[in-house]
N, C-alpha and C positions, 0 to 999 in steps of 0.2 A: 164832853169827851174827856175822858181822864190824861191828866198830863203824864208822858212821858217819865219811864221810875227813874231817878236817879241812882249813880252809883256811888256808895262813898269811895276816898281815896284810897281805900285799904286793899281797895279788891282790884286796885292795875298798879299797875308798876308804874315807878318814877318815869319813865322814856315813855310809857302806855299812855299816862294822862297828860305829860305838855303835849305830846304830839296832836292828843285829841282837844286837846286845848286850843292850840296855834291854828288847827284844823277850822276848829270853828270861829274864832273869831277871824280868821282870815278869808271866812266868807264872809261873816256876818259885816267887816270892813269894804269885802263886795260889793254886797246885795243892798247895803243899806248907809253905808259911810262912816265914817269916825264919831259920829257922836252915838252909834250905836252899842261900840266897844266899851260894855260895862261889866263889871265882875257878874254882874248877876244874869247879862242877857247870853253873856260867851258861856258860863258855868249849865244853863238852860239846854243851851246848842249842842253840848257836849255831853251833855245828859250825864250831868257830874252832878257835887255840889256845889255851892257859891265858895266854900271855904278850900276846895282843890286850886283855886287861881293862887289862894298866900300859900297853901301845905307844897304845892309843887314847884311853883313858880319865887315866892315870895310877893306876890303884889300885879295890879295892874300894869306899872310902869315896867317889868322885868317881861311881861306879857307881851306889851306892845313890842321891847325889844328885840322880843323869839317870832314874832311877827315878821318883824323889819329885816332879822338874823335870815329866815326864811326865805324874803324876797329877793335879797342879794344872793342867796342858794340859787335861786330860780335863775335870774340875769346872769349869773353864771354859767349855769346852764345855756342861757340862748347865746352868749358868747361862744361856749364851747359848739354849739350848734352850727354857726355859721358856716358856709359854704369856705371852703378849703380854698388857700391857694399861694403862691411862692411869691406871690406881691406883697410886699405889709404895708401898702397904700391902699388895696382893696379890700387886707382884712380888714385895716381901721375902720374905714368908712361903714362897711359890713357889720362891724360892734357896731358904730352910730345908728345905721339902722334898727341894728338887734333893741338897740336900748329905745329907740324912738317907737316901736311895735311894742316893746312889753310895756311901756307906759301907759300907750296907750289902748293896751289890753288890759291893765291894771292902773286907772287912774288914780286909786284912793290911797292905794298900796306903795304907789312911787312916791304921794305924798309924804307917807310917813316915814318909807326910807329916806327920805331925801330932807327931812323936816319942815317940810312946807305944809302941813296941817296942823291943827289947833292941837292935835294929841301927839303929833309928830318930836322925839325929841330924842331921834336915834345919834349918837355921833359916832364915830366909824376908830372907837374905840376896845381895847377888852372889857368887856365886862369881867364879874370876881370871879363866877365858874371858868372862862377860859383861859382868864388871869395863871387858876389853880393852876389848870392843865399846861398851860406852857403854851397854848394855840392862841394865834391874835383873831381880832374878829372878823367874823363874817364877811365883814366889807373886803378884805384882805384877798376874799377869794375870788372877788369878781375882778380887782383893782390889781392884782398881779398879770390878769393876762393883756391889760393896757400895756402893762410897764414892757411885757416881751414883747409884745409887737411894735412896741417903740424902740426896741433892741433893735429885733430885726431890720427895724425903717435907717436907723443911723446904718448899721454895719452892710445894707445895701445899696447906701451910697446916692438915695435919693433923694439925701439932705445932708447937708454941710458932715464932714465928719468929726468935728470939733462940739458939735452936737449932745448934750446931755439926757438919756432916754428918760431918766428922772425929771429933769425938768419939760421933756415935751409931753409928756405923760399929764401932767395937773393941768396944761392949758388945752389938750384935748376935751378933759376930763369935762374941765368948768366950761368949755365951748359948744359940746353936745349935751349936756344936761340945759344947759343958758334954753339952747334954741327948744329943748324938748319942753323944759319948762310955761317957755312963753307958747310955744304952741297948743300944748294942752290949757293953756286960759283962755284960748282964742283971738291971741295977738298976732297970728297970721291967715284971718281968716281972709285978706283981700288977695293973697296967694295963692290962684289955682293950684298951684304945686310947689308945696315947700318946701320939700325939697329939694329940688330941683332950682329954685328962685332962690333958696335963703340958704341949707345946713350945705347944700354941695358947695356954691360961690366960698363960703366961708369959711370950708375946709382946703379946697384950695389957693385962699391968702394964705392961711397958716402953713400951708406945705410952702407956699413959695417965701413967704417970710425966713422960713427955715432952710434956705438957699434952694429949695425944688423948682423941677420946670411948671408951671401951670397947664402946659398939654398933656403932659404925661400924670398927671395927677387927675386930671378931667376923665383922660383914657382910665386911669385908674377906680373912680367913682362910678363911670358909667358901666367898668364891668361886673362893681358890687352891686348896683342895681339892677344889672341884668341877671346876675346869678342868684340872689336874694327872692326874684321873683319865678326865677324856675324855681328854685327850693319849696317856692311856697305851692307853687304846680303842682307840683310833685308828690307833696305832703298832701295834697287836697282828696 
């Protein structure tokens, strides 16, 4: 069976070929893992050439980046997705969820945003195209809706109000990634329910740490898990 024609890069547009680019190695990251992600096998996928990865992109390493750029699009998105609501104890938790589902809807993918794979070597920097532009990166867009719903959490008064949103923001951050991390390696496989047993307990030290009540942050956990699961009802 004859392969698949290639196109050279002449004949799509600069925005036409990363997209179809990112497109496929972001399954081919999928279907088959990171050691997949080669100039020649993504170049294949995309029904390009091998030479459209360095003409559009400049290189493999700018590829994986627009990959990584990508996933935090997406996380973004299920951030914005989450069920609504005037608590910013149950949106947080609600992101924690969001992020603990797209992980583990995309194990390979969070890998690589998160640098925990062998090709993984995103950091939550500009690159030079957005440098150009004046726009920070990608990471920016998911990590800015942490930072307001830690606005909101001080300014409602459900935590000390001497409280800096900045700094409760990075120890959320590194607390829900920590647990997402070890769960997808299967360090909490003796946990019927982890979250329930491990990410909920430990979001609630951190709220009382931060002078919170712990019933009212439980109350608050347990309404992002009830809502998070109609949503998902709902969507089915």
């Amino acid at each position: 069976m004859p392969k698949p024609r290639k196109t050279t890069p002449t004949r799509l547009t600069q925005e036409q070929a990363v997209e179809r680019l990112v497109d496929a190695a972001t399954a081919l990251l999928a279907e088959k893992g990171p050691s997949e992600i080669k100039a020649r096998s993504v170049a294949e996928a995309a029904q390009v050439s091998t030479m459209a990865v360095y003409y559009h992109l400049g290189g493999l390493p700018e590829l994986l980046q627009a990959v990584a750029d990508k996933g935090f699009q997406d996380l973004a998105r299920a951030f914005i997705g989450t069920p609504p609501s005037d608590d910013p104890v149950t949106t947080l938790f609600a992101m924690a969820l969001a992020t603990r589902r797209f992980a583990q809807d995309n194990p390979h993918l969070y890998d690589l945003m998160f640098g925990l794979s062998t090709r993984g070597s995103y950091r939550p920097v500009q690159n030079a195209r957005s440098a150009a532009s004046g726009q920070s990166g990608e990471f920016q867009t998911v990590y800015v809706h942490l930072v307001q719903a830690c606005v909101r959490l001080v300014s409602s008064g459900r935590v000390r109000s001497d409280e800096d949103p900045e700094g409760i923001a990075p120890q959320l951050w590194g607390a829900v990634h920590g647990f997402v991390t070890l769960e997808l390696g299967g360090h909490f496989i003796q946990f019927p329910d982890p979250v329930g047993q491990v990410l909920q307990p430990m979001m609630t030290n951190i709220f009382v740490g931060l002078g919170g009540d712990a019933k009212s942050a439980n109350a608050s956990h347990a309404a992002a898990i009830d809502a998070t699961r109609q949503a998902a009802k709902d969507s089915a």
